[in-house]
N, C-alpha and C positions, 0 to 999 in steps of 0.2 A: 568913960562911956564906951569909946570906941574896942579897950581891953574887952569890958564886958559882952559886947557887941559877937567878938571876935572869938570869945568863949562859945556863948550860945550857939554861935555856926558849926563850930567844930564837935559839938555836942549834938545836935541837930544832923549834922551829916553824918556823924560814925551812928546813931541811934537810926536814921535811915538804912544804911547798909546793910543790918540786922532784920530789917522791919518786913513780914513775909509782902509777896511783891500785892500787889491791888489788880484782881482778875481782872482780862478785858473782853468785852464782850464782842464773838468775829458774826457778824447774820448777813444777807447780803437778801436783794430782789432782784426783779428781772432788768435791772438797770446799771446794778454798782456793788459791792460789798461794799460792808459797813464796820467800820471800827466804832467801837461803843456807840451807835446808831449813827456816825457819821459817813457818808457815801466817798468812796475812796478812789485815787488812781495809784495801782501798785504798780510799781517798776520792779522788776524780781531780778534775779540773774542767779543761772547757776553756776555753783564751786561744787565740784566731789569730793570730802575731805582725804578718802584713800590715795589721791592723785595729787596732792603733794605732800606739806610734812604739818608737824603740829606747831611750829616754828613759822610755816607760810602762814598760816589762818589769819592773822590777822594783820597783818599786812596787807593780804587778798583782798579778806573785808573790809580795811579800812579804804583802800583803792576805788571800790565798788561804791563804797556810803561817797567818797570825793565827785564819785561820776553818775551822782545821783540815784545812785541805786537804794530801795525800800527794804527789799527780802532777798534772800540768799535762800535758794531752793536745793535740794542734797537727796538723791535716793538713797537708800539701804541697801550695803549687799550683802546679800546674805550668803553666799560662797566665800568672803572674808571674814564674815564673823564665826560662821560653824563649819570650815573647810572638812570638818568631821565629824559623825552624827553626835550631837552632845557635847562637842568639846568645841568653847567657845573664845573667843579673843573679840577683845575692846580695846587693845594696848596699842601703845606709840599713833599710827595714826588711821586707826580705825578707831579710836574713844570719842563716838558717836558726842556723847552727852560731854563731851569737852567742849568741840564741834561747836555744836549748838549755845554753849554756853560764851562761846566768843563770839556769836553771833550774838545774842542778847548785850554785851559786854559792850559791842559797837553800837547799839542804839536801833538793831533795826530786826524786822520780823526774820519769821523762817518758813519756810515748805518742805513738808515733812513727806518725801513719796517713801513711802515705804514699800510697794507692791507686793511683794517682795521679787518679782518679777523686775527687770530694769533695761534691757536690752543694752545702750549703752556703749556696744561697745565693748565691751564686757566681757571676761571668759566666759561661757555659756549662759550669759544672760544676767550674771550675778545666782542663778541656780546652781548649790552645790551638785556633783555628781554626784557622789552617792545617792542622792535620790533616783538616779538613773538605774542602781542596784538593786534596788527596795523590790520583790518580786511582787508582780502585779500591781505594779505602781501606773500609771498615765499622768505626765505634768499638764499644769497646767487646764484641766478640764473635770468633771463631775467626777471625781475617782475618788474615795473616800481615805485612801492610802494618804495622795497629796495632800487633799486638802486639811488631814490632820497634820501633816507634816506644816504645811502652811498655817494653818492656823497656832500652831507652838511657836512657829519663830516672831509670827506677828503679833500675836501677844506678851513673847519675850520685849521687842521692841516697844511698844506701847505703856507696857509694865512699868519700863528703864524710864523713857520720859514721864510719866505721870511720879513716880518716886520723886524724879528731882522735881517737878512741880514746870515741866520746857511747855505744856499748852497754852494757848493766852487763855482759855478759864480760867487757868491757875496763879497768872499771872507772867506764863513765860511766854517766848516770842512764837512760839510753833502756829498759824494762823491758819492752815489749811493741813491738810494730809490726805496721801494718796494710798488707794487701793487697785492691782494691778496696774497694768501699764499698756497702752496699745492695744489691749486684746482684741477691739473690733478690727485692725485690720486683718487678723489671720484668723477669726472663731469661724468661721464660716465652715473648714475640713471638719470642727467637731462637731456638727449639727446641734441636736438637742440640747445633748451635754453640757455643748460650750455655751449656750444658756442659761442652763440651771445653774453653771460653774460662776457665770457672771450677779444674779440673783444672790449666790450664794456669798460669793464676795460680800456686794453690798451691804446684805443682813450680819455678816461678819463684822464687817467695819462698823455700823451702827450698836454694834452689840457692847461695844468698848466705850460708849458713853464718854467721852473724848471733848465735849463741848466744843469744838471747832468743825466748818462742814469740810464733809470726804470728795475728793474727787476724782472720775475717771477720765483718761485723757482715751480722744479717739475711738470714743464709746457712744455710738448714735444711740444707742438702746440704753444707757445708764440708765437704772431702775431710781425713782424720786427717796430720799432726797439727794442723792452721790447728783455732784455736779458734774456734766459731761462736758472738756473741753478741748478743745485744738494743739497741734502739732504741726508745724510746717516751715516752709519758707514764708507764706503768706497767708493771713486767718483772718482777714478785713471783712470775707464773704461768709465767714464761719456765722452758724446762730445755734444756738444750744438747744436742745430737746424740750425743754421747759420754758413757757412765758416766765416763771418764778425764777428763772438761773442768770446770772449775770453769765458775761462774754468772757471768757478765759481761754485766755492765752496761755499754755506750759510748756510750749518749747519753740521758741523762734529761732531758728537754728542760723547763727553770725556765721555759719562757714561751714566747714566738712571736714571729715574725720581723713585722715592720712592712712594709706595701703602700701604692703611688699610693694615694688612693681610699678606701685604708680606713681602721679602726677603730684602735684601740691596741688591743691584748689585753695581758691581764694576768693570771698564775696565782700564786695565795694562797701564802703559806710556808706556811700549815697545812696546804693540798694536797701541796704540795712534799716538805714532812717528811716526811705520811704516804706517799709514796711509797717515799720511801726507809728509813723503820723495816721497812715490809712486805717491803720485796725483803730486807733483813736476814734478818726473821724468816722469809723463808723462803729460809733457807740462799746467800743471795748473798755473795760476795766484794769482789768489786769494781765500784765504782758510779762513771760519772762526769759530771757538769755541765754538760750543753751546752746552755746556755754558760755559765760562771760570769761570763764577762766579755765580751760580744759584740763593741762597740766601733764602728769607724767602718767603712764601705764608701768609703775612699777613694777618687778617680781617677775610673773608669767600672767599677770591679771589684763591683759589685752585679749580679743576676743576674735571675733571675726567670721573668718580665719582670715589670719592675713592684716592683724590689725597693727598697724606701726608700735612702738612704744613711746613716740611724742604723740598724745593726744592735744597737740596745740589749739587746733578748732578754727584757725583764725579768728582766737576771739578777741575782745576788748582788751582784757591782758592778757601775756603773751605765756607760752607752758612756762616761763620762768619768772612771771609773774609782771615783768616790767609793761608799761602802757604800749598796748599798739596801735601806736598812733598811723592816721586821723581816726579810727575808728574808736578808741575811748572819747576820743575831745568833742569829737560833733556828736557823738547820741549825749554828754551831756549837757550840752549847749539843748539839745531836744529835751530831754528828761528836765532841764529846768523849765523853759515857757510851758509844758504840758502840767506839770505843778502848778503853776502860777494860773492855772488854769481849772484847776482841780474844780469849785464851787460849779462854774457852770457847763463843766463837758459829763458831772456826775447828776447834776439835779436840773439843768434846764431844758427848755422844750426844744427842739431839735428841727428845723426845716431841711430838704435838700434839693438842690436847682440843680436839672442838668443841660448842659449847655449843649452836648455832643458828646457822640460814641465815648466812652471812657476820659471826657470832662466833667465836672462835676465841682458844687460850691454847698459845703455844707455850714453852715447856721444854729449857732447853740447860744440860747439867751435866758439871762435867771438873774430875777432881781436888778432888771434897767440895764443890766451889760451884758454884749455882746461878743462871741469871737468866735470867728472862723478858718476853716479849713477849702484852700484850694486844691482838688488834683486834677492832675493829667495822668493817667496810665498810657499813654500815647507814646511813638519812640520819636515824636518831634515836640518844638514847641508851638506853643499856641495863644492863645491871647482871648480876654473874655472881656465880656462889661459886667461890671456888679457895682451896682449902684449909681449907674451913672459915672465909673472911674473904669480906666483900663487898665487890666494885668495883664502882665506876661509871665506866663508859666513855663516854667521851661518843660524839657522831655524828662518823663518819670519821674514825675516828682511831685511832693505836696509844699504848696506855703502855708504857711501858718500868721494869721493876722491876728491878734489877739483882741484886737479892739474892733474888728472887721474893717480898717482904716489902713493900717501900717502893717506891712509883711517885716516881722522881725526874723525870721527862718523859713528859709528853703531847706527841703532833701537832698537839692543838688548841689547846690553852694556851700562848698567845706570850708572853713574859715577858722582850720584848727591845723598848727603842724603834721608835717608827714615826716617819723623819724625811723632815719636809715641805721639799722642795727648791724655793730660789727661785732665779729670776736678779735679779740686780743689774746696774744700770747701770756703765757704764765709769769707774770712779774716778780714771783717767788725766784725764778731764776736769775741766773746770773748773765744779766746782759751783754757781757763783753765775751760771754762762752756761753752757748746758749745751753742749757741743762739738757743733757739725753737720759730719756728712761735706760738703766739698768735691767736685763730682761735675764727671769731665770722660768725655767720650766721643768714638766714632766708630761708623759704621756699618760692618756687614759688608758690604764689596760684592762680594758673591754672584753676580749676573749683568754683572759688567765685564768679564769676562773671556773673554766670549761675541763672536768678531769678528761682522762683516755679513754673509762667508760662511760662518758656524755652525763653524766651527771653534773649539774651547776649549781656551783657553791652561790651562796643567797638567793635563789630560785623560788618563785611564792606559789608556783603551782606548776603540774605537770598533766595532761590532759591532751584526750587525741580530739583534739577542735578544736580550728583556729578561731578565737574571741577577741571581740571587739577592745579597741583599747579603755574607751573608758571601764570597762567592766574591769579589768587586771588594774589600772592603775588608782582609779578612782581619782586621779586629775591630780596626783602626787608629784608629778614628772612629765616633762614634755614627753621621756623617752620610753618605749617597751622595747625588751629585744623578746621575741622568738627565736628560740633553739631549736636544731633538731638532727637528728643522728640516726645515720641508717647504714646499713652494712650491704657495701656493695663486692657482689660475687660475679666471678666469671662469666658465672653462668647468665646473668642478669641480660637483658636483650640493650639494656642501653651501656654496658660495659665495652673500651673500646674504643665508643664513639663519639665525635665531635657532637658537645651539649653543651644545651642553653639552658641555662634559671628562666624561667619566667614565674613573675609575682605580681598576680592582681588587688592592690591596695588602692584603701581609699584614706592612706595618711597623707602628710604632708609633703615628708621626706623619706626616703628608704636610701639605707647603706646597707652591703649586702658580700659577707663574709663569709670564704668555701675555708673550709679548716685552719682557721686565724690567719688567712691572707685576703684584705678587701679587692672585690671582683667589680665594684662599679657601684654608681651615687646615682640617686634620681630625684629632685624636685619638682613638685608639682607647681602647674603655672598658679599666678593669682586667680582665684574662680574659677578653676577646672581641678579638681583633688583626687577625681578618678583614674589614674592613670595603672598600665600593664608596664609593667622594671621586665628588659630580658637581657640578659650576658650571657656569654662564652663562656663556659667552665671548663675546668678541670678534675675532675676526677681520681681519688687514687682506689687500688681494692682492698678493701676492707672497710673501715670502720671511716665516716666521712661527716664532717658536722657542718650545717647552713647555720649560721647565724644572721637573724636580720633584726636590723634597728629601725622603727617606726618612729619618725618624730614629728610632732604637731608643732603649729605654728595658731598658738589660740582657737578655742574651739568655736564653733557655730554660734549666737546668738540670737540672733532674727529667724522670727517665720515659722509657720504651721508645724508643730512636731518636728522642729530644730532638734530639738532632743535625743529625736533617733536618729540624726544623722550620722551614718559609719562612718569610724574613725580606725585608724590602723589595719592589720592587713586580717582582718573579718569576715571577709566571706570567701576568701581565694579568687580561682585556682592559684595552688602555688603546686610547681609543678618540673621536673627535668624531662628536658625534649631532644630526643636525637632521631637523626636519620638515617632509615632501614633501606638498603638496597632489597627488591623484590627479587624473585628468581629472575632473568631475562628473557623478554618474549621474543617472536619473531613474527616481523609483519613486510610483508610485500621482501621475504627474501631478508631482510637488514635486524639485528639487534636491535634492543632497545630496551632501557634500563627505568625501573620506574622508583625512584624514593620516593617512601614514606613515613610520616612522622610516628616516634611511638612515646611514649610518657609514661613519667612513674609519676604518680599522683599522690599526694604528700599531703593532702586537706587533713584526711582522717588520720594520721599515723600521729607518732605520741611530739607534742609537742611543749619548751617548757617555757617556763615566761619570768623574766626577772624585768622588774621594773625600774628607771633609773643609773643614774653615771656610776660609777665604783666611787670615783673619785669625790664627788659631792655626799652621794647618800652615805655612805661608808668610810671615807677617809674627810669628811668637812672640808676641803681645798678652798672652797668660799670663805672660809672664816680665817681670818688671818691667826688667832690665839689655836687652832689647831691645826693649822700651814705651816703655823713655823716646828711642827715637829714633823712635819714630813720630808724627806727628802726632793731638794730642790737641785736641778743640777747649773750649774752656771758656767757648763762649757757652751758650745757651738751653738747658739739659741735656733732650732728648726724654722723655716718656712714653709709655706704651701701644703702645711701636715694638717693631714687630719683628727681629730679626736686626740688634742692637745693642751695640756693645762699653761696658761701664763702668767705670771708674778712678775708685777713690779714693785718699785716704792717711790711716793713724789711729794714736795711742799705742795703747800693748800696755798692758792693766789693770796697774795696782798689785795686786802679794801673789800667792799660788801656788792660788788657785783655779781649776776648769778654765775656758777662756773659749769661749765661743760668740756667734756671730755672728747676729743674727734677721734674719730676709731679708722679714717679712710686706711684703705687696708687691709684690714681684715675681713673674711670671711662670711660667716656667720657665728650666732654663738650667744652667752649671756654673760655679763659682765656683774661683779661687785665690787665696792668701794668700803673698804673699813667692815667687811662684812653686809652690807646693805646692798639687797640687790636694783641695780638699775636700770635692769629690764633687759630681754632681749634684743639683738645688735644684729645687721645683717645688711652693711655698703653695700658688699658685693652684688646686692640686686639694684639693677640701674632702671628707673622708669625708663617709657617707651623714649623714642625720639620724635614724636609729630602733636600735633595739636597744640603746643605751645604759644602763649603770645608775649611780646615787649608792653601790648598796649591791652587794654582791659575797657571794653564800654559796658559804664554801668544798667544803660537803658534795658531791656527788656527783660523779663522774666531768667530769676537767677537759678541753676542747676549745679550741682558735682559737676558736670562736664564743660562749664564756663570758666573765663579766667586762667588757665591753667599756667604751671609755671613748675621750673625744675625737670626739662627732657631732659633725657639721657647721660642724668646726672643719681647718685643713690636716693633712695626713698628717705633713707635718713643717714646720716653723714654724722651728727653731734648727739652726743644724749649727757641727757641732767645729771648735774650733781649735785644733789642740794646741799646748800654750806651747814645744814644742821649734822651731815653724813660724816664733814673733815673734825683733824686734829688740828691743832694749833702747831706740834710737831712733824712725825712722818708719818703718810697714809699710805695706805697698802691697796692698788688695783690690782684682782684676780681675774683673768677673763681664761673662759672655756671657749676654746675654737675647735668648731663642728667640724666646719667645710673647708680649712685652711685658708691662710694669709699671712700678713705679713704683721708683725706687731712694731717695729719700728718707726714706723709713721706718727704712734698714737702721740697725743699730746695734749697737754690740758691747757683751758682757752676761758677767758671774761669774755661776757654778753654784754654791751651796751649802746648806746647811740653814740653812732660815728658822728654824723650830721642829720641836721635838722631843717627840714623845706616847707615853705607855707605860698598861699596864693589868695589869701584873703579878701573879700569884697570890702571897700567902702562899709562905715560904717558898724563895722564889728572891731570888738578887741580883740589883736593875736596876741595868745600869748605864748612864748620860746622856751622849751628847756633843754635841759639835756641829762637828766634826772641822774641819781647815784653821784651826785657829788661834783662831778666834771662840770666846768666851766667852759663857755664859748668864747673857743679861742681868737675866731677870722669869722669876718664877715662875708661871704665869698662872691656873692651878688645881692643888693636890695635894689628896687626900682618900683615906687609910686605912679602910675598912671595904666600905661594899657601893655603889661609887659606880654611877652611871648615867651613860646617853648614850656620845659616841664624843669623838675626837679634834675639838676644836674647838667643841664642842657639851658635856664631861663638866658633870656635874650632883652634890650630893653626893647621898647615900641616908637611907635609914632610918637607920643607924647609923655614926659613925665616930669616927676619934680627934679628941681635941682641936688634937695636939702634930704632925700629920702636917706642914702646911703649915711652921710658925716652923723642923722639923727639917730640911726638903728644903730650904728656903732655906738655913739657917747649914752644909748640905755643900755645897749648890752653885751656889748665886750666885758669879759672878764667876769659874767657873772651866770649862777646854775642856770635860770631863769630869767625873764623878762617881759613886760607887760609894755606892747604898742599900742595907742588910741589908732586905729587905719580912716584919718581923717582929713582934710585938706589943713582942714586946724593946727592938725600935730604935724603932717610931714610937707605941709606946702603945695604950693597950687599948682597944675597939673597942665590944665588947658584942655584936657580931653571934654570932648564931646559926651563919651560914654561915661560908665559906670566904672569909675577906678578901683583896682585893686594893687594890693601890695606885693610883691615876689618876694621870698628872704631865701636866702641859702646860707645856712650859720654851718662850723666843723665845731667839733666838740673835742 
């Protein structure tokens, strides 16, 4: 019976497998979305699959479904899939419809923004340039150009998913989808236009018969049925354009995006929380996490300008995917009572009591039971009566009482590890001699290719008009050189004379070459790109060639006609300047000599343009199978040079931790591993020195400029290597250095938790790990009762148990993990007065 049993399952399950999937039906009112007419609380979070590998997916995902997460939300970018009009790429890990199918694979929805606009972050937005070349084109607004252009790529995408069957009509996880992105906060510069462009959208979207609704985020005017919703730090006060639209939330931003130059920012999970209890408690649906998992800006796909190449985000998991804790463990400690919750925060009648200026008790009842919401937006605490019982609430925070009896979760009170991540050295190595990279090189020869008659071998155009970069490169190359060559005669009024270059750009970087010898470097500060370059030159007579290199550091993404922001050296003057003694006057009796400046003016003279490195576009130096037939030299390995190719070779760490490569040292410059590139690199720029703090209060309203952390240390020091990139054998790191440095520093490094600190209240479970395998080695301090001090520093108190320390050891010495009941029960009685809490400091 039981064989037979055991048949029919397995006949049952592979016949399921097979079986096309059972459509589900997404409607939603002005209260709740609905899964097949059931009223829902989605928890979303986003992952962007280009930001790390096809190998992370689901790991990411399965991460996310652990911390309670429902949907995995993912824009479209469309600058990755058609970098060239017509010519498409889905491969490695832009294969959208993989993507998406590993999200269906883990059990949970998807959000589909396809805008195709994305900001992001982004190189210009996820908009390919070439549409920047399209004559008489306008992005983004009523221009019939674009909007056919847009309309092809988003019917391309729409197409791709309805084939494989990814809507939930169809039966797949896709549950919403977006058209454009943000546009209300910058249509305002296109008047009309940006109107009829928004209209035009909408009836776009509808037109694709898609069975799931469209939404526009930041869109007060979304035209009925595109659902209008929020973007913020906070969206609790948000209400939607329509009584018929539930409350959505698509991007609650866990943190901030990394800059050249700047700061680390960093937003509290206690801030975090309370964001998301409050848009709850007031009446929200669906919330989702941008970014739950930021990850890397591979290639040159960072945006900005100025946008790092770790997109870590501060989010829940870290760019390399491991938990960051506390802020994974208490939003799922939230994400579950808010579940448990689901029936009556979606279907019952709703009261709200205000006690005082931003206190407040909200009341939601369905079906005999009750559960509430306490906040305080206030930066102290406060205390209320409800019902004849006293709370205390603390500052900025919401409780959550589910029975409106028992607060099981505070915003304020973490009660989930804080774990301290370190890098380790390469254990591939030999620890008794610690491995040195081997370093061989070549220079970039940048100006070889310059004949005696100025003619430039691989040159894509020659024209007397300095042009904008993306126009010559079409975003192929961080770099354009303009050439240019002009014959200087005796006769010449600046022949002679001590002269200056002067060059007004609006790139990034300018290097700036008088007849194959560099005359001087200029970067543009972070948020200032307009800068005038002027050097001393030299001159000889006759024939004289300027070479200059424009280099971008990701293009514009945000903001009204971003698009035409000038890049490279575009509009001039570019210009040699000397000074002219006048005849000498005479005044009261005495000489007197007047210079004046005179200029040869170089805008309109014939200028030529070759786009990208010799080395990369032309000789592959990135790719190791075509590096190794180039000539490497493996004498005296340079420093401090610029426009430099480097080659190493090194073992891939031992065990499945993520690895990262530290570059401190060098330069600037872009780096690959095994051929895959891992993004541009650039220590040498050190954030400010001021605004920093040791200590971080989560209380009031969180900004970019709270928090800060990392002064006048580099913007970024480590970049990813994802393990799907190594060999099992030897892997080959290529790095291009711009600005010069040093490459013997570099060295490759594991990420993972050194130790692990908790502060848990009374009456919650902590639970300890130390994730990827590692075991807790030392207990370094526990203390039951009223401990003092922070992680690193805890201290005991007035009062505690005896038995706390001998009990945390015999659960969890020597093992990945471990689960404490934090109760007088478990670790023994205390004697305190107050509300006990648990300190732990474990090493891993």
């Amino acid at each position: 019976m039981m064989a037979s049993f055991t048949r029919f399952l397995l006949l049952f399950t592979a016949f399921s497998l097979f079986m096309p999937s059972l459509s589900v039906d997404v409607s939603y009112d002005g209260r709740s979305l609905k899964i097949d007419g059931k009223p829902k609380i989605i928890l979303s979070g986003s992952i962007h699959y280009p930001r790390s590998t096809p190998e992370m997916w689901q790991p990411l995902i399965q991460k996310a479904k652990e911390g309670g997460i429902d949907a995995i939300e993912t824009y479209v970018f469309w600058n990755a899939h058609e970098p060239l009009r017509r010519q498409y790429d889905f491969s490695g890990n832009l294969d959208l419809v993989r993507f998406i199918k590993t999200i269906q694979n883990e059990g949970l929805y998807a959000v589909l923004r396809i805008g195709p606009y994305t900001c992001a972050e982004w190189n210009y937005g996820g908009l390919p340039v070439w549409l920047h070349n399209i004559p008489g084109i306008q992005l983004r607004t009523a221009n019939p150009l674009y909007m056919s252009e847009m309309k092809t790529f988003t019917t391309l995408i729409v197409d791709m998913m309805k084939r494989e069957n990814l809507f939930a009509s169809q039966g797949g996880p896709i549950i919403l989808s977006q058209i454009e992105n943000e546009y209300g906060n910058i249509m305002g510069p296109y008047g009309e236009a940006g109107k009829e462009y928004v209209n035009w959208c909408a009836k776009l979207a509808e037109s694709f018969n898609i069975g799931v609704p469209w939404i526009m985020c930041q869109q007060s005017d979304a035209p009925q049925p595109m659902i209008n919703t929020c973007n913020g730090w906070y969206c609790d006060q948000f209400t939607p354009n329509s009584p018929n639209s539930p409350k959505i939330w698509t991007e609650n931003w866990t943190g901030w995006y990394k800059g050249w130059g700047l700061k680390d920012p960093h937003r509290t999970a206690e801030d975090l929380a309370f964001s998301v209890a409050r848009f709850f408690q007031y009446r929200g649906t669906f919330m989702n996490y941008y970014m739950y998992h930021g990850g890397t800006n591979f290639g040159r796909t960072a945006g900005g300008p100025y946008i790092t190449t770790s997109y870590d985000y501060d989010a829940p998991l870290d760019e390399y995917g491991n938990l960051n804790q506390p802020k994974w463990g208490h939003l799922k400690q939230l994400h579950s009572i808010l579940k448990s919750m689901e029936d009556v925060l979606t279907q019952g009648s709703v009261r709200d009591i205000n006690y005082e200026t931003l206190v407040s008790a909200t009341i939601f009842s369905y079906q005999g039971k009750s559960s509430c919401f306490f906040g305080n937006a206030k930066s102290e605490d406060t205390t209320i009566n409800f019902q004849n019982t006293m709370y205390t609430i603390p500052a900025w925070s919401v409780t959550i009482l589910p029975d409106c009896n028992t607060e099981v979760y505070n915003t304020a009170r973490v009660n989930t590890q804080t774990s301290i991540m370190v890098k380790k050295d390469n254990q591939a190595d030999d620890a008794e001699e610690p491995f040195v990279l081997k370093w061989k090189w070549r220079p970039e020869h940048h100006f070889e290719h310059i004949k005696k008659n100025g003619f430039v071998d691989g040159s894509v155009m020659t024209i007397e008009q300095l042009l904008d970069q993306k126009t010559v490169t079409n975003d192929t190359s961080d770099y354009l050189w303009y050439y240019n060559s002009f014959d200087l005669k005796k006769s010449n009024p600046i022949w002679g004379k001590e002269t200056t270059l002067q060059v007004h750009t609006s790139g990034h970087a300018i290097h700036a070459y008088i007849n194959g010898k560099l005359v001087g470097s200029q970067y543009a500060d972070n948020g200032n790109y307009d800068f005038v370059f002027e050097k001393k030159i030299r001159l000889k007579e006759g024939l004289n060639h300027i070479s200059l290199c424009s280099a971008t550091v990701g293009l514009a993404n945000y903001g009204a006609n971003f698009d035409m922001v000038p890049v490279g050296i575009s509009s001039g003057p570019v210009r040699l300047i000397a000074k002219q003694r006048l005849d000498n006057l005479r005044k009261f009796g005495k000489k007197k000599y007047i210079l004046e400046d005179i200029s040869m003016e170089l805008d309109h003279s014939k200028w030529t343009y070759k786009v990208g490195l010799h080395g990369e576009e032309e000789l592959k130096l990135q790719d190791p199978y075509f590096s190794q037939h180039q000539k490497w030299s493996q004498g005296p390995v340079p420093t401090n040079r610029m426009f430099v190719w480097y080659k190493t070779t090194f073992k891939a760490p031992i065990g499945s931790d993520p690895v990262v490569v530290d570059l401190m040292g060098l330069g600037k410059g872009h780096a690959w591993v095994n051929g895959h590139s891992i993004g541009r690199y650039w220590p040498s720029y050190l954030a400010g020195e001021d605004g920093c703090s040791s200590e971080c209060d989560y209380r009031g309203s969180y900004s970019d400029s709270k928090c800060l952390t990392n002064c006048g240390k580099p913007s970024q020091r480590w970049y990813h290597v994802p393990r799907s990139f190594l060999r099992d054998d030897e892997n080959t790191l290529i790095l291009f250095e711009e600005a010069g440095g040093n490459p013997f520093n570099v060295k490759f490094q594991t990420v993972t938790v050194g130790k692990a600190c908790a502060n848990a209240y009374e009456g919650n479970t902590l639970e300890l790990s130390c994730q990827g395998g590692s075991a807790i080695s030392e207990i370094k301090f526990a203390s039951f009762g009223l401990p003092e001090g922070a992680c690193g520093s805890f201290r005991t108190g007035s009062c505690e148990s005896s038995n706390a320390l001998s009990i945390i050891q015999k659960e969890c010495l020597g093992k990945e993990s471990c689960s404490v009941d934090v109760s007088e029960k478990s670790l023994g009685p205390t004697g305190c007065k107050a509300t006990n809490r648990l300190a732990v400091e474990v090493t891993c």
